[in-house]
Legacy VTK file of the C-alpha trace (Angstrom):
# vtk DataFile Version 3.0
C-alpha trace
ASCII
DATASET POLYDATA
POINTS 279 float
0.000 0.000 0.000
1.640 3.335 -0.804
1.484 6.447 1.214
-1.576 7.627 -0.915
-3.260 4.905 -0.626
-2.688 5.009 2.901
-3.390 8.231 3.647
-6.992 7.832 1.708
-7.888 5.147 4.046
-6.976 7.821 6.886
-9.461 10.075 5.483
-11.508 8.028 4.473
-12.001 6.169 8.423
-11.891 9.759 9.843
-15.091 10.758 8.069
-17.243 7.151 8.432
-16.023 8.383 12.148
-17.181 11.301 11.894
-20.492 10.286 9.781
-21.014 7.872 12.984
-20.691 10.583 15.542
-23.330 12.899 14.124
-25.267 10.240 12.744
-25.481 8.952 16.760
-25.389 12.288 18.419
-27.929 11.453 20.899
-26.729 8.226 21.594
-23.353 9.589 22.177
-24.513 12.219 24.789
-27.068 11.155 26.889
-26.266 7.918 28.853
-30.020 7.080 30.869
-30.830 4.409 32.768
-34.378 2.748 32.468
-36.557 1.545 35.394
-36.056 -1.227 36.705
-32.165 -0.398 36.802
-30.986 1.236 39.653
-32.982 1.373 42.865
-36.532 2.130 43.739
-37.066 1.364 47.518
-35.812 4.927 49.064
-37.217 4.457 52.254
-35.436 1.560 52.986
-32.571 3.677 53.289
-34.491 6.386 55.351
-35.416 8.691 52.064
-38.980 9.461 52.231
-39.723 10.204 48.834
-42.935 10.719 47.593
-43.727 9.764 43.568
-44.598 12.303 42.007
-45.521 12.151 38.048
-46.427 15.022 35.656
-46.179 15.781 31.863
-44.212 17.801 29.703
-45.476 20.606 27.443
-45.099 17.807 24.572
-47.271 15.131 26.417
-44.167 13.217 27.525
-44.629 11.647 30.887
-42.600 12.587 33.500
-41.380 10.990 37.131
-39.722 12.449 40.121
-39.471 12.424 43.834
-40.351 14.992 45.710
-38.437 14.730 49.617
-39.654 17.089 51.846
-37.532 18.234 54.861
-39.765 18.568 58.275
-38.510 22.249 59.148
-37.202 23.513 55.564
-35.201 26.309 55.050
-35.090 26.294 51.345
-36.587 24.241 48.683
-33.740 22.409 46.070
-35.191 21.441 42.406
-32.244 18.982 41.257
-31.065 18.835 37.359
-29.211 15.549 38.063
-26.225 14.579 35.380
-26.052 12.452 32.438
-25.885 8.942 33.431
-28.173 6.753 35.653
-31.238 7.841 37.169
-32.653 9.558 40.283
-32.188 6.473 42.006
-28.507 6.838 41.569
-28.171 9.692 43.424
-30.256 8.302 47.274
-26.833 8.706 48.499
-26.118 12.020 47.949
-29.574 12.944 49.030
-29.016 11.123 52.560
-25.943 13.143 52.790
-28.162 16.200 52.310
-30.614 15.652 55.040
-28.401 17.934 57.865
-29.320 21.139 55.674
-33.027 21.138 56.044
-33.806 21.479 52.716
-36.854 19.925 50.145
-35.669 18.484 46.944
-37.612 17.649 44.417
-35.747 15.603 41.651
-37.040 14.382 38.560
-35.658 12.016 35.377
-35.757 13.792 32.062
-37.402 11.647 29.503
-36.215 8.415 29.177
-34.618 8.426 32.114
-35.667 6.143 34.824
-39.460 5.619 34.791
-39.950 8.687 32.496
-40.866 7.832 28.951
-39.646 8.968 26.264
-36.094 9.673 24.470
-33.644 11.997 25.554
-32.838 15.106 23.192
-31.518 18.288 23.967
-35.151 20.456 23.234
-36.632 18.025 24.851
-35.048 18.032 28.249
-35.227 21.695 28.448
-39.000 20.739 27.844
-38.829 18.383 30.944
-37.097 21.160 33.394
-39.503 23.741 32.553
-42.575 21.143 33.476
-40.612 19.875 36.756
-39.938 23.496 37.649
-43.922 24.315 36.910
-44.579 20.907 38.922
-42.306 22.053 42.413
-43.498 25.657 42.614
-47.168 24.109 42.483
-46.680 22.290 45.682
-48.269 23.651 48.770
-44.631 23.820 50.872
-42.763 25.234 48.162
-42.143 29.267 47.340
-40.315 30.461 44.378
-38.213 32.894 46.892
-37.163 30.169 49.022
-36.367 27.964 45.486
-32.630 26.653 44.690
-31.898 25.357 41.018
-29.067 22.319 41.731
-27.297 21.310 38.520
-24.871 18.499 38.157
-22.966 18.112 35.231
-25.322 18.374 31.913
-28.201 19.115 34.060
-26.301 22.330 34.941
-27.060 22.990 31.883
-30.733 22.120 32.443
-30.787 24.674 35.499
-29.264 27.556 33.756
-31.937 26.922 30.771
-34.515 26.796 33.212
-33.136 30.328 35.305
-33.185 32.228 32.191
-37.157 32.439 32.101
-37.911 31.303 35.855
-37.516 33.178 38.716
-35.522 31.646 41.462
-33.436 32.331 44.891
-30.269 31.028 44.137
-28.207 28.865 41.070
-25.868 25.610 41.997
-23.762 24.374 39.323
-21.495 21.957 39.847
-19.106 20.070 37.196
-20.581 21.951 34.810
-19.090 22.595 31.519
-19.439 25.513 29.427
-21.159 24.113 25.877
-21.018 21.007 23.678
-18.213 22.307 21.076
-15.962 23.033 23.822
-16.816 19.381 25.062
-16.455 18.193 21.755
-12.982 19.357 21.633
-12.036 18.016 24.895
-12.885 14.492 23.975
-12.110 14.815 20.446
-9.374 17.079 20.139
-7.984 15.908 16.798
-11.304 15.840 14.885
-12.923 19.160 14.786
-16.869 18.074 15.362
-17.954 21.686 16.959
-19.527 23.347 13.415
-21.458 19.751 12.726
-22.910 18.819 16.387
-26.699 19.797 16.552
-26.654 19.565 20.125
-25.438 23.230 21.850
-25.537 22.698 25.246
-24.983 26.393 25.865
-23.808 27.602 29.637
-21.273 29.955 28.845
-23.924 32.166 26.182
-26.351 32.068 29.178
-24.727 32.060 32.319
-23.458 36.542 31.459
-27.493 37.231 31.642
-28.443 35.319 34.943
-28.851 38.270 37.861
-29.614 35.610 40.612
-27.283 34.527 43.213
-24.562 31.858 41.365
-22.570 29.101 43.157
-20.232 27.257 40.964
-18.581 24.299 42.177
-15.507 22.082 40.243
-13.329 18.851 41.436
-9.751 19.800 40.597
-9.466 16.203 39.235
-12.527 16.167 37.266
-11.467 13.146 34.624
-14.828 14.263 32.511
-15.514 17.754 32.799
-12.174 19.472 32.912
-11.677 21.498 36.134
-10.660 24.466 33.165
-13.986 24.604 31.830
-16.146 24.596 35.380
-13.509 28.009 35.552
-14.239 29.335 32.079
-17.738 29.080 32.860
-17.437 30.932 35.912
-15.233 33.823 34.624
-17.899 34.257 32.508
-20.652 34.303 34.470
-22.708 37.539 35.773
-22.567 38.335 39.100
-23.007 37.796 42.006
-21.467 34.673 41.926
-18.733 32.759 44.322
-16.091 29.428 43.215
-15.625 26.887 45.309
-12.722 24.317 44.036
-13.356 20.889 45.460
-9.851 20.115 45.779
-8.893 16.077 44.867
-12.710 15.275 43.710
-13.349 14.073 40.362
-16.497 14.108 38.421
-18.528 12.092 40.344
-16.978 12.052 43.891
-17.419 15.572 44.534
-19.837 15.246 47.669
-17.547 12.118 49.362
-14.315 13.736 48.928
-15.244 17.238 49.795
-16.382 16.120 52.890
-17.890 18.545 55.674
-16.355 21.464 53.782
-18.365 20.849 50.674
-21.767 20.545 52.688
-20.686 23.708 54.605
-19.961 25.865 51.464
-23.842 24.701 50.166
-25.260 25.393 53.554
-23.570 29.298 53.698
-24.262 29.850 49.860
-28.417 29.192 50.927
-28.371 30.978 53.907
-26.359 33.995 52.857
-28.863 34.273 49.719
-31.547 33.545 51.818
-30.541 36.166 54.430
-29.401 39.567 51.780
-32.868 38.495 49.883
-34.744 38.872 53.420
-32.356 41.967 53.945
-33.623 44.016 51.240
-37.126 43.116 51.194
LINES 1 280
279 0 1 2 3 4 5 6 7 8 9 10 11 12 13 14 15 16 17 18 19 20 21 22 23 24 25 26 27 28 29 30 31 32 33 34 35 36 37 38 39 40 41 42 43 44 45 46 47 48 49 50 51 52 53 54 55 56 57 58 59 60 61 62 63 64 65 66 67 68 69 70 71 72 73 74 75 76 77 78 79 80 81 82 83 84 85 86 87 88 89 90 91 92 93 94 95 96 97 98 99 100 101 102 103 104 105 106 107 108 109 110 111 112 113 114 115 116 117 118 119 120 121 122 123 124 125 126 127 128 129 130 131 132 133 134 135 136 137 138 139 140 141 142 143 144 145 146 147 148 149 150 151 152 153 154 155 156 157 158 159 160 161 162 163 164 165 166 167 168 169 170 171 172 173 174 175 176 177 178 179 180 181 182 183 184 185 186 187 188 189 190 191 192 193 194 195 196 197 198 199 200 201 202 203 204 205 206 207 208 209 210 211 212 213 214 215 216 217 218 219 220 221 222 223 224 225 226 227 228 229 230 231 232 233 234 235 236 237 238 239 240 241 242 243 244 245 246 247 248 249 250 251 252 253 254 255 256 257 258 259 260 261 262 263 264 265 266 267 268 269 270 271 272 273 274 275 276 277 278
């Protein structure tokens, strides 16, 4: 085979690679988990989640769990990440508990008992219905109301603070839009001008007024730490960084320990306290 021919086959694999990519977009990004996987018995592990289903503006079904705290100071409506399912995260919401806070956490369609298939309209669909569902519950006030987003639901929950009022904004591992992404995983193959998907933080995040907490592991093996700072930078204020120093993308809540529970705890009170300030 000479060089020519050899390069042409180099092309030629780079754009059937390519072809795939686009071709499986979807596929490619989101990563759910269907019901039964994962696991659905939260009060066997002292969560007291109530079921709580409701439908998107398309007719999609959704499902969440609402957990109400007995003497809440704030209300938390969760954008979890990419993979799994709400049932994924029972740990993390044990670990919660201490901070007196509601959550109400849902699974965008096709994820865990939702139905549907997961596309990026369509998501942004499911956060504005789950945001419509948690302000419509009798314990629940839009000025005590946190948006938590992990990972691509950070994107989610600064889609869903654009047009909804809220107290405060949690992002954490959150990365800035899916070219940038695209060039982190593929940084040879330049897939940014051909990905339908945008995934946009960093446009949105300059025109958010509320109160922003942005959170990053330093060893974030998905998300670079780089881009959780990019998106900050870029952010409108007020807004505070917290590096969780040694966590990676999903260990952010073991390994920053007491001092990662702390730094939620002040961010909600301090917003909670300068709203009640100037009112």
């Amino acid at each position: 085979m000479t060089w020519i021919q050899s390069a042409g086959f180099l092309v030629a694999a780079i754009v059937v690679y390519i072809v795939f990519l686009l071709l499986f977009e979807n596929k490619i990004i989101f990563h759910p988990s269907r019901y039964p996987e994962g696991y659905w018995d939260p009060a066997s592990v002292g969560v007291p989640a109530q079921d709580i289903y409701f439908t998107s503006e398309d007719g999609v079904k959704l499902h969440g769990w609402f957990i109400p705290a007995p003497k809440a100071v704030a209300t938390v409506l969760w954008f979890h990440g990419n993979a799994g399912n709400i049932s994924h995260r029972l740990d993390n919401i044990q670990r919660l508990a201490p901070l007196n806070l509601n959550i109400f956490i849902f699974d965008y369609r096709g994820y865990g008992r939702s139905e549907g298939e997961p596309d990026e309209q369509g998501i942004y669909k499911d956060s504005k219905a789950a945001y419509k569902t948690v302000i419509g519950l009798n314990s629940v006030s839009v000025d005590t109301l946190f948006l938590f987003g992990r990972s691509l639901g950070g994107i989610c929950a600064v889609e869903t603070a654009l047009n909804h009022p809220a107290r405060g904004l949690i992002l954490e591992s959150v990365f800035t839009s899916a070219s940038d992404m695209s060039r982190k995983v593929f940084p040879l193959i330049p897939l940014g001008w051909g990905i339908r998907s945008k995934l946009d933080a960093i446009g949105n995040v300059p025109n958010l007024k509320l109160p922003k907490l942005i959170l990053h592991g330093t060893r974030d093996e998905i998300v670079p730490y780089d881009l959780g700072r990019k998106l900050f930078d870029h952010a409108g204020e007020p807004k505070k960084f917290y590096p969780i120093e040694g966590a990676g993308h999903n260990d952010t809540y073991t390994i920053g320990g007491r001092d990662y529970f702390d730094t939620l705890n002040r961010f909600i009170t301090e917003t909670l306290t300068n709203s009640n300030n100037r009112g």
